[in-house]
LUMPAMAR-648394 format. One record per residue: x, y, z of N, C-alpha, C in turn. Coordinates in steps of 0.1 Angstrom, whole numbers, padded with zeros to 4 digits, always signed. Each point is the difference from the previous one (the first is absolute). Example, Ala and Ser with C-alpha at 12.3 -4.5 7.8 and 13.67 -1.06 7.14 Angstrom:
BEGIN
+0132-0057+0078-0009+0012+0000+0009+0012+0000 -0004+0011-0007+0009+0011+0000-0008+0011+0008 
//
This chain:
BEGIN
+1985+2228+2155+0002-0015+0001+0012-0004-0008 +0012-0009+0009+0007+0000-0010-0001-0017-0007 +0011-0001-0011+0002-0013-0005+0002-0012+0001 -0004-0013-0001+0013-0010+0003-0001-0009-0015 +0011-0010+0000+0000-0005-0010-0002-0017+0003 -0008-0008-0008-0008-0012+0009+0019-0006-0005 +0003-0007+0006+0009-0008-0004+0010+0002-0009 +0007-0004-0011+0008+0001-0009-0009+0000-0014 -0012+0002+0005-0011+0001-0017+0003+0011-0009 +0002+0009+0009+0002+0015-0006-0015+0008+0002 -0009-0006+0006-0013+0007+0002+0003+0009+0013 -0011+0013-0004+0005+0010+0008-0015+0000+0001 -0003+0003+0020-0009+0001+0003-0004+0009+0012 -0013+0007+0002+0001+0011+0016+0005-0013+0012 +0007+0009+0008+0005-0012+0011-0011-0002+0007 -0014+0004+0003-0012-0010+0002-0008+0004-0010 -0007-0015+0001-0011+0000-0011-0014-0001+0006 -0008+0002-0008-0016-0003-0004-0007-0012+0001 -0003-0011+0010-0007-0009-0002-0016+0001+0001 -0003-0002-0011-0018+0006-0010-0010-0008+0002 +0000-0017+0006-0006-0007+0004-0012+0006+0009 +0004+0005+0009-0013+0005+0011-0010+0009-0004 +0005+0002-0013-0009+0010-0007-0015+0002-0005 +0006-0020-0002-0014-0007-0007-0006-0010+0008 +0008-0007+0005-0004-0011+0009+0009-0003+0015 -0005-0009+0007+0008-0006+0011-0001+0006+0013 +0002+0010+0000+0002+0009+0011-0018+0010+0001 -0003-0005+0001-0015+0010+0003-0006+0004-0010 -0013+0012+0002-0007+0007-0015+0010+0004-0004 -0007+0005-0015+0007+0004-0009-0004+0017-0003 +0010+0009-0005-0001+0010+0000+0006+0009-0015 -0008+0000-0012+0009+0004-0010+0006+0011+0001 -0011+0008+0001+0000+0011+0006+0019+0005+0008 +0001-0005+0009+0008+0000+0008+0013-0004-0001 +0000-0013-0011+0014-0005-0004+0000+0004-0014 -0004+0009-0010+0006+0007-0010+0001+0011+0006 -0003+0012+0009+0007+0009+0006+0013-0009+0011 +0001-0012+0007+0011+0000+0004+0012-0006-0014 -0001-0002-0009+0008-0005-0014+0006+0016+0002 -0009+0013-0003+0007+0012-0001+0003+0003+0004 -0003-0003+0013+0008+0006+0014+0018-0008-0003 +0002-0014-0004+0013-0002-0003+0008+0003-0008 -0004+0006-0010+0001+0004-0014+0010+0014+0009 -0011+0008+0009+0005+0010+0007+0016+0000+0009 -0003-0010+0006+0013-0005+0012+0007-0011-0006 +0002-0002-0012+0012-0006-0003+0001-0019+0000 -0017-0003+0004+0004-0014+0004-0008-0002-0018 +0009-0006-0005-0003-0003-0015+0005-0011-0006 -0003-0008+0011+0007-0017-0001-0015-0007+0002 -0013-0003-0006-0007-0005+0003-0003-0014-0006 -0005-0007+0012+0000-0016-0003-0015-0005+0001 -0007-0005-0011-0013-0010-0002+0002-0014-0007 -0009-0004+0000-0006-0017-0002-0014+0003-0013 +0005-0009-0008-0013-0005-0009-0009-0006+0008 +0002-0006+0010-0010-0008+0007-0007+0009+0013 +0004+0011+0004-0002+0012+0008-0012+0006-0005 -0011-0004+0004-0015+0005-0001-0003-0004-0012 +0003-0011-0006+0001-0010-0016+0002+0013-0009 +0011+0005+0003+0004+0005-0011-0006+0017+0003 -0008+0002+0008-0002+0012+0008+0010+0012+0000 +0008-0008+0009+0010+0007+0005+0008+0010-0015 +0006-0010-0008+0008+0005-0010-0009+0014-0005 -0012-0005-0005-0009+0014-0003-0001+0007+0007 -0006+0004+0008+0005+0007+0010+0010+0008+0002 +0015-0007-0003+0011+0009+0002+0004+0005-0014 -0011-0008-0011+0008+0007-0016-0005+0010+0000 -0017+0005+0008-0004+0013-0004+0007+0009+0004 +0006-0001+0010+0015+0011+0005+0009-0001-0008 +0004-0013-0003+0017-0005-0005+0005+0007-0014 -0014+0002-0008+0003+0007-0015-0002+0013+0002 -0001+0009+0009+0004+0013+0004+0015+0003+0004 +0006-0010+0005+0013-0004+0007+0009-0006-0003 -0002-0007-0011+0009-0012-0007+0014+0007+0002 +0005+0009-0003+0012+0000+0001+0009+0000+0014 -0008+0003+0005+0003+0004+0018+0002-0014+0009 -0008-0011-0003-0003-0009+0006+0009-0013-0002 +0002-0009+0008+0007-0010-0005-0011-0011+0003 -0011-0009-0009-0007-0009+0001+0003-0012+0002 -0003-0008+0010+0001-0015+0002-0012-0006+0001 -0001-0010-0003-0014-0012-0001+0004-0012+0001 -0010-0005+0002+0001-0018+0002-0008-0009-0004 +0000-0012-0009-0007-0008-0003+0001-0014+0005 -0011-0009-0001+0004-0013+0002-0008-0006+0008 -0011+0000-0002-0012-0006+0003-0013+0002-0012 -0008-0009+0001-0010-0005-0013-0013+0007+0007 -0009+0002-0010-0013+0009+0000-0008-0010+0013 +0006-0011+0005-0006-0004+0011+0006+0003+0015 +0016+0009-0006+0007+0002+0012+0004-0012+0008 +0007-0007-0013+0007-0013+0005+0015+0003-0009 +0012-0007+0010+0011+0004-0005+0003-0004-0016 +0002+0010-0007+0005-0009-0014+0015+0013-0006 +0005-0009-0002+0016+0007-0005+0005-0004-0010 -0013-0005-0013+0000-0006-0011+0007+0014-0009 +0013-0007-0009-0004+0011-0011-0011+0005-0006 -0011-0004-0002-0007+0002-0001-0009+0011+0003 -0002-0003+0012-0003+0010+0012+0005+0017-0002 +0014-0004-0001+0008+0009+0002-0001+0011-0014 +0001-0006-0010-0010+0007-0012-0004+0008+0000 -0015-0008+0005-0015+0001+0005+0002+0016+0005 +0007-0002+0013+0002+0006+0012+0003+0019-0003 +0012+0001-0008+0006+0011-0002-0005+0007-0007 -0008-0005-0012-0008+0011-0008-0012+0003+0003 -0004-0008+0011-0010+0003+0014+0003+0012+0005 +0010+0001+0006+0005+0008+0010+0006+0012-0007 +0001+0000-0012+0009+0009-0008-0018+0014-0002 -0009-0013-0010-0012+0005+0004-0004+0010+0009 -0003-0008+0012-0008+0008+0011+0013+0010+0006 +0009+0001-0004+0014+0011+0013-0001+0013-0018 -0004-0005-0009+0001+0014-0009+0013-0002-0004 +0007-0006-0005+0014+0001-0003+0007-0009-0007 +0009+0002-0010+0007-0007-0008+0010-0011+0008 +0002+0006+0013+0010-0011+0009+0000+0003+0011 +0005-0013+0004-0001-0001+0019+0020+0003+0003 -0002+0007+0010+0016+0000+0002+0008-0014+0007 -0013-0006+0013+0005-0009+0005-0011-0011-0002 +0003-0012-0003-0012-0009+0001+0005-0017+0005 -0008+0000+0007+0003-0011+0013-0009-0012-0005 +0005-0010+0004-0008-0013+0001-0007-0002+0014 -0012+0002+0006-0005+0002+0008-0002-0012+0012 +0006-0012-0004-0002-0008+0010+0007-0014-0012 +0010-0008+0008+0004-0006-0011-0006-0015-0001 -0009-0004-0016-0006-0009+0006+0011-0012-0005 -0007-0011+0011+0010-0015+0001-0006-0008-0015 -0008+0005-0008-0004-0010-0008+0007+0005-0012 +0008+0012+0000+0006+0004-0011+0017+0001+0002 +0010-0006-0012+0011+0002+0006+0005+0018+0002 +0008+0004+0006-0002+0014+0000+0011+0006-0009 +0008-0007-0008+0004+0000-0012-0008+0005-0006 -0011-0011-0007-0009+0006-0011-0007+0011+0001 -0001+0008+0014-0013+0007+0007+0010+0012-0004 +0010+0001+0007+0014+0010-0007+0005+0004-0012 -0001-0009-0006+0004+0000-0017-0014+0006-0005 -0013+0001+0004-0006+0002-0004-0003+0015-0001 +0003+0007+0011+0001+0011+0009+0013+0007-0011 +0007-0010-0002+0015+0008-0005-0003+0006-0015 -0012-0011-0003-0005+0004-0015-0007+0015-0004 -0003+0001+0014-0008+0014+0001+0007+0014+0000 +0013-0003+0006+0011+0008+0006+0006-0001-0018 +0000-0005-0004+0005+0001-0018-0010+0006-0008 -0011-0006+0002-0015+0011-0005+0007+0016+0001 +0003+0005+0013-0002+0009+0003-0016+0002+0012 -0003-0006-0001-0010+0004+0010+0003-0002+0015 +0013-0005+0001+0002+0001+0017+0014+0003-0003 +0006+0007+0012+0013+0005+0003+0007-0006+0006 -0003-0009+0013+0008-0008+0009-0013-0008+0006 +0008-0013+0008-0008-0014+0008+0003+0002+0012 -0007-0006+0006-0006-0001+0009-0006-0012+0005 +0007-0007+0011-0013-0012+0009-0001+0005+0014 -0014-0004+0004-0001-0001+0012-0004-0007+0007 +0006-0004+0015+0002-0009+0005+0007-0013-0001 +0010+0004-0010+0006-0011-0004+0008-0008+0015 +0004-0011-0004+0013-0013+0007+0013+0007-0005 +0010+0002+0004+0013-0004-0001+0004-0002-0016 -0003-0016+0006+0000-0006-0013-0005+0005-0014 -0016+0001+0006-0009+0008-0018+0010+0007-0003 +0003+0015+0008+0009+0008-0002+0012+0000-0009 +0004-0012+0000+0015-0004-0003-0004-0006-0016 -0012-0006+0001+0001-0007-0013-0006+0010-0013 -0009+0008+0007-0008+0014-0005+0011+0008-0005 +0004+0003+0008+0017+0013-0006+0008-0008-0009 -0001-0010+0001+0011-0008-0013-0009+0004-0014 -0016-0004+0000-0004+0001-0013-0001+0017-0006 -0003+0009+0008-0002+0015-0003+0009+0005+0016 +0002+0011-0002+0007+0009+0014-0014+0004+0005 +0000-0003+0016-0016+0002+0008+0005+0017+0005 -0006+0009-0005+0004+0013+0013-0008+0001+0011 -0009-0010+0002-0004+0005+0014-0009-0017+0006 +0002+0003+0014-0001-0011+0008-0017+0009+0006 -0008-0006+0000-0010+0009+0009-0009-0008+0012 +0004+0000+0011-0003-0006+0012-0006+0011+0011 -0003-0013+0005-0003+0005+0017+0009+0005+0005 +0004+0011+0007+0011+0000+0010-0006+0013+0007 +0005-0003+0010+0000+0011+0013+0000-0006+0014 +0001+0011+0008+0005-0009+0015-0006-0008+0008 -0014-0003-0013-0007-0014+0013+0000-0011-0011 +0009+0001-0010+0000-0009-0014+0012+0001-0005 +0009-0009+0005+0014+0001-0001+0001-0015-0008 -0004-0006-0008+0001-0017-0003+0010+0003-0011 +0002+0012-0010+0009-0004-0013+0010+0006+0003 +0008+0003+0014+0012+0000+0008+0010-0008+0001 -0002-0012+0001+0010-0009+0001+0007-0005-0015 -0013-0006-0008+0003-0003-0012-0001+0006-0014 -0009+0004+0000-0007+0010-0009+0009+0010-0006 +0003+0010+0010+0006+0009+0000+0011+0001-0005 +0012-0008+0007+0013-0002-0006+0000-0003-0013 -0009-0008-0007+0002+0000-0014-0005+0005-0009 -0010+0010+0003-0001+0011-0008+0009+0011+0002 +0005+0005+0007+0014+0005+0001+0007-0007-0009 +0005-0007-0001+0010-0007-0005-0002+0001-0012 -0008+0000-0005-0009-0006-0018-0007+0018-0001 +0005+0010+0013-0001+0015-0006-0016+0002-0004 -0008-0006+0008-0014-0001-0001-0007+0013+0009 -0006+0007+0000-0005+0009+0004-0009-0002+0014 -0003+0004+0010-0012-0007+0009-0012+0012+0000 -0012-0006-0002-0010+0010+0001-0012-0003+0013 +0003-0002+0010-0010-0002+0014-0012+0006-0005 -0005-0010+0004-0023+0005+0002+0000-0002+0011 -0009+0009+0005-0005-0005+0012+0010+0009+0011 +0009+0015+0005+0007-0002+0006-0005+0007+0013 -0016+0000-0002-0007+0009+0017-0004-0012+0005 +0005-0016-0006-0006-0009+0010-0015-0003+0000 -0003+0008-0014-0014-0005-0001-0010+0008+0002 +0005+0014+0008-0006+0007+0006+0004+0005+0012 +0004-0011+0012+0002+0000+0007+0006+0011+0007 +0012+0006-0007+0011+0007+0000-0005+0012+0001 -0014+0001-0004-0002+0014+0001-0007+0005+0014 -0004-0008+0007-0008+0004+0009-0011+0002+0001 -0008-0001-0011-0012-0001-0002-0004-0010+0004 +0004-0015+0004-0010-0008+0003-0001-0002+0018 -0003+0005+0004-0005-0002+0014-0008-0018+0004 -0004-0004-0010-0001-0014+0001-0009-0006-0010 -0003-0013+0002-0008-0005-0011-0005+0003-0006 -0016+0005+0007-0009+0008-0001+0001+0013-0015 +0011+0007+0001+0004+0009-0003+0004-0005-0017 +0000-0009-0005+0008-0004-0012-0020-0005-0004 -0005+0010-0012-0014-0005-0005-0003-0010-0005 -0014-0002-0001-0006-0012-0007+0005+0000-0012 +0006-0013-0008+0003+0001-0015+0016+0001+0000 +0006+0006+0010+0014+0002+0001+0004-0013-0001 +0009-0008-0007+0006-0014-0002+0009-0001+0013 +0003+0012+0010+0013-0002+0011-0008-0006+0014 -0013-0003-0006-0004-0005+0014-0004-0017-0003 +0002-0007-0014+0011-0012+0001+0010-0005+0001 +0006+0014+0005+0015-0003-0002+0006-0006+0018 +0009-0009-0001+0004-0008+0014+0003+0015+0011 +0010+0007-0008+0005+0008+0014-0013+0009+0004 -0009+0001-0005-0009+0009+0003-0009-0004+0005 -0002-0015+0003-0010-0009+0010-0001+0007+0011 -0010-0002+0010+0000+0005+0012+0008-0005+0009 +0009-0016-0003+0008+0003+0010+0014+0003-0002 +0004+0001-0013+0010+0005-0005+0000+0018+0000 -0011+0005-0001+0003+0016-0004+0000+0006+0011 +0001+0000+0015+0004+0008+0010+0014-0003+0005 +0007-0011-0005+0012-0006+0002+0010+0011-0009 -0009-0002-0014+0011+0007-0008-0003+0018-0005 -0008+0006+0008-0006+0011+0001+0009+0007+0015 +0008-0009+0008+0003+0003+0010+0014+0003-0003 +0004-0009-0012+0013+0000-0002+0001+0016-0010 -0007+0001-0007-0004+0010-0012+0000+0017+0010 -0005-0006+0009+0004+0013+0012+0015+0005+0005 +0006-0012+0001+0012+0003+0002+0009+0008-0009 -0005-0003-0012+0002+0007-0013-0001+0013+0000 -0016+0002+0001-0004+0016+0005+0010+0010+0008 +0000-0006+0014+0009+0004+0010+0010+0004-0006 +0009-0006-0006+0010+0001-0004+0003+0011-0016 -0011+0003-0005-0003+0010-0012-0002+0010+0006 -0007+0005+0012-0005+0007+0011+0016+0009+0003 +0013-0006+0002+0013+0005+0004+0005+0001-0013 +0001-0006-0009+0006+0005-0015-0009+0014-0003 -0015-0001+0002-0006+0016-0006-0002-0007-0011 -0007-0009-0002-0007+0000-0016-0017-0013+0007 -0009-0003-0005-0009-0015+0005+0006-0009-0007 -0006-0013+0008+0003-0014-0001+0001-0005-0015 -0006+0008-0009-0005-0004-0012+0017+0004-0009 +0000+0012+0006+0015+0008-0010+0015-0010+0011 -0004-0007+0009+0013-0003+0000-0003-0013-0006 -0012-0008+0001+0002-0011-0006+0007-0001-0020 -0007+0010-0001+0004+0001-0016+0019+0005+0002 +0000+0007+0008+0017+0004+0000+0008-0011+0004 -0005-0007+0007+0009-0014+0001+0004-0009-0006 -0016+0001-0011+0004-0012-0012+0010+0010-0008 -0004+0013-0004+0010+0007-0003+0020-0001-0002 -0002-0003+0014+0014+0003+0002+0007-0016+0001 -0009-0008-0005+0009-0013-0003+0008-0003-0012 +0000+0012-0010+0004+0000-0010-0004+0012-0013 +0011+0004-0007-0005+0009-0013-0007-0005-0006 +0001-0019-0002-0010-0001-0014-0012-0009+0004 -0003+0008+0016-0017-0003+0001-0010+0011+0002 -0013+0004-0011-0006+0004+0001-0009-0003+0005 -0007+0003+0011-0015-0007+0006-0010+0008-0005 -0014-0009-0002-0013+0008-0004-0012-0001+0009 +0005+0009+0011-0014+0001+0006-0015+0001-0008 -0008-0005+0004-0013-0001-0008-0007+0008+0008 -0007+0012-0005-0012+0005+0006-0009+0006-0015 -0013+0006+0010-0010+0006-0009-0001+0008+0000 +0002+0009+0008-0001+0015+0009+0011+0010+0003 -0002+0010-0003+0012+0013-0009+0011+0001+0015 -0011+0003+0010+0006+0001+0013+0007-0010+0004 +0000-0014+0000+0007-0010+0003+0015+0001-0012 -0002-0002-0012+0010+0004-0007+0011+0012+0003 -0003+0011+0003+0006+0006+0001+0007-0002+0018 -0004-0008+0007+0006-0003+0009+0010-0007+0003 -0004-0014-0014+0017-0007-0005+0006+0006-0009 -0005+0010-0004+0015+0003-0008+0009+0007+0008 -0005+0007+0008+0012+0007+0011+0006-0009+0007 -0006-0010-0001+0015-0011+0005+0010-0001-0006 +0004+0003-0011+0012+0004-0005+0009+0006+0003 -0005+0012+0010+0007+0011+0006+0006-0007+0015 -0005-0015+0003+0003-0006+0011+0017-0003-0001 +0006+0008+0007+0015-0014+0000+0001+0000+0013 +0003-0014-0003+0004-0012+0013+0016-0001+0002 +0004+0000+0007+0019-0003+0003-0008-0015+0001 +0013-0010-0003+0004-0014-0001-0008-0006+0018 +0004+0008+0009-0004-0002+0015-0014-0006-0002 -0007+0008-0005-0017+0006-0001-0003-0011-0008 +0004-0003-0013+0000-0008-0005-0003-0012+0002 +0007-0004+0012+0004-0011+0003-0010+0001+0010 -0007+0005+0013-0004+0001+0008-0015-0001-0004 -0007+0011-0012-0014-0003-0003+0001-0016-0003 +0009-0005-0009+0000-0013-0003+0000-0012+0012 -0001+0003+0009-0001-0006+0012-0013-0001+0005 -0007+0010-0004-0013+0006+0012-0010-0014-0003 +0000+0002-0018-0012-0013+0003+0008-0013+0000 +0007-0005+0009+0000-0014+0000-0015-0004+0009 -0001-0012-0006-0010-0011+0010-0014+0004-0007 -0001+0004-0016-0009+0002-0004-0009-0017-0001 -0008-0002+0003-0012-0012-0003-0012+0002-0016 +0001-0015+0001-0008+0001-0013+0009+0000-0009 -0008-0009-0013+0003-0001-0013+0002+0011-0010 +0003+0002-0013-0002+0012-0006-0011-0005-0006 -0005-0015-0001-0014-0001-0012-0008-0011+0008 -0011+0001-0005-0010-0012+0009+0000-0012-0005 +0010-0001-0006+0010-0018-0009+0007-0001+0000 +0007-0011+0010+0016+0001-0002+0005+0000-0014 +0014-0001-0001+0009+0008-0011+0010-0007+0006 +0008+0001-0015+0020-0002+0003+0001+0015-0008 +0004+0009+0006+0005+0012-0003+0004+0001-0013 -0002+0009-0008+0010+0000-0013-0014-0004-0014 -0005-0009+0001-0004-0007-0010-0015+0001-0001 -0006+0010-0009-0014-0003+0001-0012-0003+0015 +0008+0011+0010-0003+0002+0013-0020+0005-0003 -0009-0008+0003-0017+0002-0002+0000+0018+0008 -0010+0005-0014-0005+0012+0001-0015+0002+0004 -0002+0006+0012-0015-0003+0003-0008+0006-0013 -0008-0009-0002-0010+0006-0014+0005-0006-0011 +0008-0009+0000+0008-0003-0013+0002-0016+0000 +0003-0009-0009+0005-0011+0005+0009-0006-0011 +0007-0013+0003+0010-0008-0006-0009-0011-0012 +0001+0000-0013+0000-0012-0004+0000-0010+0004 -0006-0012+0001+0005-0017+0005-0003+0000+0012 
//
C-alpha cells in the first residue's frame, strides 16, 4: 500500500483508509468477532489509516478498535471525531470538546489521536471557539492535527485561520459530487487534505445490492432518499453502468469506484467502511487500479441523473448537513 500526504499538514497516511463505523452500528448485525480479525487483516495489507466516531456505537466503536489499536500503535495512523452530546445532539462547545478527547483517548488505549475532526459543525457555536478549543489539545499534546467534517467553504476559511485544518472529511464519490464546485477549491487552496466517506456509494458500488429488499432490517440506508423504491432501480441501473465498465478495466465496480476518487488527486484519501476481512481486502487492491485521464473522465460520466437526496432533510450543503440518528440543537 503506498502513501499519500493529506494536504500541506505534513500527515502521512495509507492511500486508502479504514472506515470503522460498520463495525458497530448502521449497516446491519454486528460481528466482533469478525471486525477485530478484519483490524488485523489491515494491519496485514497496509491499510493503517483508520477512521472512528465517539458517537459510533456511543463510544463502541473507539473500544473496539483500542483493543487492536494498543497492539499497533505504532503502525497505525488514528482519526476520531467528536461533537455531539450524550443525547446525540450537535454540540461543538469547548466544553464538549474537553469532555470529548479524554473520552476517546480512553476507550482507543492511547496517549493521542493523530487526526481529530469536529464531526458535524454545530450552528450554535462560533467555530472559532470550537477550533481554538481543539487547538488547545493539539498543544496538550494529545492530538496531532484537525480536522472538520463536512464543513462550508466558508467554516473552512475561518477554521484554518484559527489552527491549520489537515483534513476536510466528506462525502464524495461518483453519485456524491456536491464539495466539487465549492468546497473543494478551497481546501486546496488553504492546502487542506480531502478524506471521502462513503466512496462505494453506500454500498451500492459493490454489487451486492440487487434491490431494496436486499439492504436488512435496522440498516439506516433504507431511510435513505436514493434508496426509496422509486429512486433505487433508477440509480442501481446507473451503478451498472459502472460495473460494465470495471468489467473492461479487469478490476469490480467497487475498485474502480474507489480508483476514481483516487485519481482526483494525491491528497485524497478515501475510507471505504466495511466489517468483513473479504470486503477489505477487495478495496485495497484498488490501489493497484490506474485510470489514464480518458477513464477518468468517462467513469465520471456514467452516474449522471442520479435521483434522490443524500439525507431525508433537506440541507444547504456544507453546514451541519442532519445525520440519521443524530440531531441539531434548536
Amino acid at each position: 500500500m503506498q502513501a499519500r500526504r493529506l494536504g500541506r499538514s505534513g500527515l502521512t497516511t495509507s492511500a486508502i483508509g479504514l472506515g470503522c463505523m460498520p463495525m458497530s452500528e448502521v449497516y446491519g448485525a454486528v460481528d466482533v468477532g469478525e471486525a477485530v480479525a478484519t483490524l488485523e487483516r489491515a494491519i496485514e495489507l497496509g491499510v493503517t489509516f483508520w477512521d472512528t466516531a465517539e458517537v459510533y456505537g456511543s463510544g463502541g466503536n473507539e473500544a473496539l478498535i483500542g483493543s487492536v489499536l494498543e497492539r499497533h500503535r505504532d503502525a497505525v495512523t488514528i482519526a476520531t471525531k467528536f461533537g455531539f452530546d450524550s443525547n446525540r445532539e450537535l454540540d461543538g462547545s469547548p466544553e464538549n470538546a474537553r469532555r470529548a478527547i479524554d473520552g476517546s483517548l480512553s476507550r482507543l488505549r492511547t496517549d493521542h489521536v493523530d487526526l481529530w475532526y469536529l464531526h458535524r459543525v454545530d450552528p450554535k457555536v462560533p467555530i472559532e471557539e470550537t477550533v481554538g478549543a481543539m487547538a488547545a489539545e493539539v498543544d496538550s499534546g494529545k492530538v496531532r492535527h484537525l480536522g472538520l467534517s463536512e464543513a462550508s467553504a466558508a467554516t473552512l476559511r475561518r477554521a484554518h485561520a484559527v489552527h491549520p485544518i489537515a483534513a476536510l472529511q466528506s462525502e464524495w464519490s461518483l453519485w456524491t459530487r456536491d464539495l466539487e464546485p465549492d468546497v473543494l477549491p478551497v481546501a486546496r487552496e488553504l492546502g487542506i487534505g480531502i478524506v471521502p466517506y462513503s466512496p462505494l456509494g453506500r454500498g451500492l458500488f459493490t454489487g451486492r445490492l440487487d434491490s431494496v429488499d436486499a439492504i436488512g432490517e435496522g440498516d439506516l440506508r433504507r431511510a435513505g432518499p436514493r434508496f426509496s423504491p422509486d429512486n433505487f432501480e433508477q440509480n442501481r441501473a446507473l451503478a451498472m453502468r459502472v460495473s460494465d465498465y470495471a468489467a473492461d478495466v479487469g478490476c469490480t465496480a467497487g475498485q474502480l469506484a474507489i480508483a476514481w476518487v483516487l485519481a482526483q488527486g494525491p491528497d485524497v484519501v478515501p475510507i471505504p467502511g466495511t466489517k468483513r476481512r473479504s470486503y477489505l481486502e477487495e478495496n485495497a487492491a484498488a490501489s493497484e487500479v490506474a485510470l489514464t485521464p480518458k477513464q477518468v473522465e468517462e467513469v465520471g460520466e456514467l452516474m449522471s441523473g442520479v435521483v434522490g437526496a443524500r439525507y431525508s432533510k433537506p440541507h444547504t450543503y456544507g453546514d451541519s448537513p442532519p445525520l440519521d440518528g443524530y440531531r441539531s440543537r434548536g
